[in-house]
N, C-alpha and C positions, 0 to 999 in steps of 0.2 A: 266320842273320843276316837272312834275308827277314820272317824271322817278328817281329823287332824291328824291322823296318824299316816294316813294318806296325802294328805296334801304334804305337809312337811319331808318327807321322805322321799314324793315325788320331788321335792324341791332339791333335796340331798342326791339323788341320784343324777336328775339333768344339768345340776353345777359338775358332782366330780364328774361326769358324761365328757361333759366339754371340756373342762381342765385334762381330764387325759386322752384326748383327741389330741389336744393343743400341745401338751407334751409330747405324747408321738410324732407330732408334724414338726417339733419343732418350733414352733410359734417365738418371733422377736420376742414379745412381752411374757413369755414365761422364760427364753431364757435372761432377759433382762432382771427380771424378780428374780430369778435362782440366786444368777451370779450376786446382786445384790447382797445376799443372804451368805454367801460363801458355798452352796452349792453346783456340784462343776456340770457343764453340759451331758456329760456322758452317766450320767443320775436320769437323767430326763424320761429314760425310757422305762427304766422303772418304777418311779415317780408315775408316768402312766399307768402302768399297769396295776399298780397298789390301786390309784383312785377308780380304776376300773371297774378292777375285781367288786370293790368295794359298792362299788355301784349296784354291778349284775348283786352280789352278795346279799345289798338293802330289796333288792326288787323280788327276789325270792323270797327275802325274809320277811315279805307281805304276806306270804301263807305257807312260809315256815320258819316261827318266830325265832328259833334257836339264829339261824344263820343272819337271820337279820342282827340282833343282839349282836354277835360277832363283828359284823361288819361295821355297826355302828359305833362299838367299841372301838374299833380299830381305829376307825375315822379320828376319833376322840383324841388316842393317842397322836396318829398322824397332827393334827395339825394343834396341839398343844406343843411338839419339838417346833412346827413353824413360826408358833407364837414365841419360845423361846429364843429359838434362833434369832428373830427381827429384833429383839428384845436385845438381846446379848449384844448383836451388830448393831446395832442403833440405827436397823434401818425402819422409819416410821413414815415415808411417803406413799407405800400401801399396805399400812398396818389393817387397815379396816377388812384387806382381803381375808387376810388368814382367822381374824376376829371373825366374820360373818360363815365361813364356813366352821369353824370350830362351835357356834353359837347353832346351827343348822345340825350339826352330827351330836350335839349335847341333844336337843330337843328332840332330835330321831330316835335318840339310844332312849329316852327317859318315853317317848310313845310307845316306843317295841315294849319297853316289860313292864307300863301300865297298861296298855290296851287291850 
């Protein structure tokens, strides 16, 4: 169970990694997805920072479950509003993004407080 607890988490971690690099830079294709969504550019940098945080938060919370559990929660939340959002706006040409990382931070949250 450790050994998936690990790999999935590493997975949670170097997706939001990159998504909040790509926020902070600025990246076309996330502000493209935002706007899509109805969120405005000047979101973006906090939007990093959350998936960040939440990154460093999972990586800690490798050997200290408490902050993991947090983090992974958090995630859960985050992108259940993104799933909403797409939902609401009927934007479904990259549904599968916000579906795969919400499907990632479900299985990380459910390792952290079985493992």
């Amino acid at each position: 169970m450790f050994a998936a607890l690990v790999v999935v988490t590493g997975l949670a971690i170097a997706a939001n990694a990159v998504e909040s690099v790509a926020n902070f830079a600025g990246a076309a294709w996330v502000k493209q997805n935002s706007r899509a969504v109805g969120v405005p550019d000047s979101w973006l940098p906090f939007l990093g920072f959350v998936k960040g945080a939440a990154a460093v938060g999972l990586a800690v919370g490798l050997f200290w479950r408490p902050l993991g559990i947090a983090a992974a929660a958090g995630l859960v939340v985050f992108f259940v509003i993104a799933t909403v959002l797409h939902v609401q706006r009927r934007v479904f040409h990259n549904f599968a993004g916000p579906l795969l990382f919400l499907a990632v931070s479900v299985a990380a949250l459910w390792l952290m407080i079985a493992a």
